[in-house]
KELOTOR-477036 format. One record per residue (C-alpha): x, y, z; residue in one letter. Coordinates in steps of 0.05 Angstrom, whole numbers, plus 5000, padded with zeros to 4 digits. Layout:
N
XYZa ...
//
This chain:
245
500050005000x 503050654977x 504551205032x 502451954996x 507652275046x 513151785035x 511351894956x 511652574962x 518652735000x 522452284961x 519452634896x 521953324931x 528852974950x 528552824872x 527953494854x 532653794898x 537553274862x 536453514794x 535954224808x 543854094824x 545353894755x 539654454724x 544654984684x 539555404670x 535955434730x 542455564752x 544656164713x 538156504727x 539256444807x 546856624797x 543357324760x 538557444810x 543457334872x 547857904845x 542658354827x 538458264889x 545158354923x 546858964899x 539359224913x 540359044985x 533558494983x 536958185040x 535258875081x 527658915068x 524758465111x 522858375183x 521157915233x 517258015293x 518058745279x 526358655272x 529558725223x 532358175196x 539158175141x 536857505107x 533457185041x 525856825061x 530456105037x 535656205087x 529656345127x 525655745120x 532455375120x 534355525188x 527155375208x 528354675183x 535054605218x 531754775283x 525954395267x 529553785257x 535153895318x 530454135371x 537254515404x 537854705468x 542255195448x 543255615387x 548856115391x 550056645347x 556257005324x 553557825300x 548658075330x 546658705288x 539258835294x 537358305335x 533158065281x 534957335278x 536257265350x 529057365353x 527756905291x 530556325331x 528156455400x 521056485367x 521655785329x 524755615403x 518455895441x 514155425391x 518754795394x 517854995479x 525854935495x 532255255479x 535755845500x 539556265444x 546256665455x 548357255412x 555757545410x 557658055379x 563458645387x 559059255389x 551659145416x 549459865400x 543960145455x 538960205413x 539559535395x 540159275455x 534459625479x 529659425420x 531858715428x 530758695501x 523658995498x 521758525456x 516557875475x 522057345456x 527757665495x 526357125549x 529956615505x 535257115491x 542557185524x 548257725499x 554857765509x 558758285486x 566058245457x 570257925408x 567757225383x 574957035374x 577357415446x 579956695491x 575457065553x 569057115507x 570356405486x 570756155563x 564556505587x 560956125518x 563355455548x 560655605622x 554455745582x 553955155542x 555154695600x 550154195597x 547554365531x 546453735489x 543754005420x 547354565398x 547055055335x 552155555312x 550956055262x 557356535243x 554957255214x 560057755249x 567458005219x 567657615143x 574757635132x 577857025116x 581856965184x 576557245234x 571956715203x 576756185204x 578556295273x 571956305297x 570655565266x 576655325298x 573455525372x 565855505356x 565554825311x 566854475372x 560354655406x 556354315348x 553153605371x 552753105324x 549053135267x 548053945277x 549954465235x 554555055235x 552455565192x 557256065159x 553356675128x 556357115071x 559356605037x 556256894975x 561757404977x 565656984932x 561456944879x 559657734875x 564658294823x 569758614865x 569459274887x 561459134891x 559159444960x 557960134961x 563360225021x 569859975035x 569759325061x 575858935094x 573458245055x 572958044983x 573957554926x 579157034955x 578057425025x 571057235050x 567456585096x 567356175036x 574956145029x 574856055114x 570255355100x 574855195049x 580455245091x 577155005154x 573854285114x 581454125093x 583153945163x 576653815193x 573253145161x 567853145211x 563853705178x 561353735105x 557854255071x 550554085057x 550053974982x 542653934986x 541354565018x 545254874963x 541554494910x 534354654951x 535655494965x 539255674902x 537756464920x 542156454989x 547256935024x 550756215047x 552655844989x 556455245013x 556255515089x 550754995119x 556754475142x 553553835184x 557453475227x 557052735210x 562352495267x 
//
């Protein structure tokens, strides 16, 4: 006796498959990323009244991550806005566990203060400081302790060593079969010179060269072909790493 459900996820799984070896389908996502990049998309929408620096498939993607992992933790590197601290406290506050931990350098008042106001901030720590800073690292650990299922998403400093360094200390956190998620990685793929202002990070300069470096040494991640194959229109291209041991 067939099963409709079973019929119908391996008919997506088939899809996501082919969309991998889909040139045109390809090209036209390659087109849009770089236009829709140099529009700013990623800026225009909000969540839970946040704002929220993402594309609606890394969106749903992370929802699916958490879905699936049920973490106890999530911690995030860059907290800007606030926006997706929010996003994951809220998926959090529906799963009904799981605590979420933002770092970032420079947690500007008014951010702070919008963030803190806000309905989800009960699942919400901060810590300010350096992701990469040895003391920032240690208080992370005391607050991981006991922690089973753990997320890490990266989205602070994207220069090739800040980004590198901050997979060397933060990978370790991940539990099996959990992700780390490096954002920006779509840096690679965008014409130099592209931003509007100066930034430190570039072609050959950026979190997608960091992975590269980072997956040489470290077997027990790969990157998620599959996501890449499923988003196509993402600011992580090749960043959703799982660890499989």
């Amino acid at each position: 006796m067939s099963n409709p459900i079973q019929e119908f996820i391996k008919e997506r799984e088939e899809r996501i498959v082919a969309n991998g070896n889909n040139e045109e389908l390809k090209k036209a996502a390659e087109l849009f990323n770089t236009a829709s990049n140099k529009a700013q998309c990623s800026y225009n929408v909000s969540w839970m009244g946040s704002p929220i620096v993402l594309y609606p498939q890394d969106i749903i993607a992370i929802q699916e991550i958490i879905w699936e992992i049920k973490p106890d933790l999530i911690i995030e590197t860059g907290v800007a806005h606030g926006g997706s601290l929010i996003y994951y406290a809220s998926l959090l506050e529906l799963i009904g566990k799981g605590e979420v931990l933002g770092i970032d350098i420079d947690i500007r008042k008014h951010n702070r203060e919008e963030i803190e106001k806000h309905p989800m901030f009960k699942r919400i720590r901060m810590i300010e400081g350096s992701s990469i800073d040895k003391k920032i690292v240690t208080k992370v650990k005391e607050y991981a302790k006991g922690k089973e299922k753990i997320i890490v998403c990266l989205d602070s400093n994207h220069t090739h060593d800040h980004v590198l360094k901050e997979l060397e200390l933060y990978s370790p956190f991940v539990s099996l079969n959990s992700y780390i998620v490096v954002f920006d990685t779509i840096v690679e793929f965008l014409p130099e010179g592209y931003f509007k202002h100066k930034r430190p990070w570039g072609i050959g300069n950026n979190p997608l060269t960091s992975v590269q470096a980072f997956l040489q040494k470290h077997k027990n991640f790969v990157i998620d072909r599959g996501m890449d194959n499923k988003l196509l229109i993402s600011v992580a291209p090749s960043g959703y790493l799982k660890r499989i041991k």
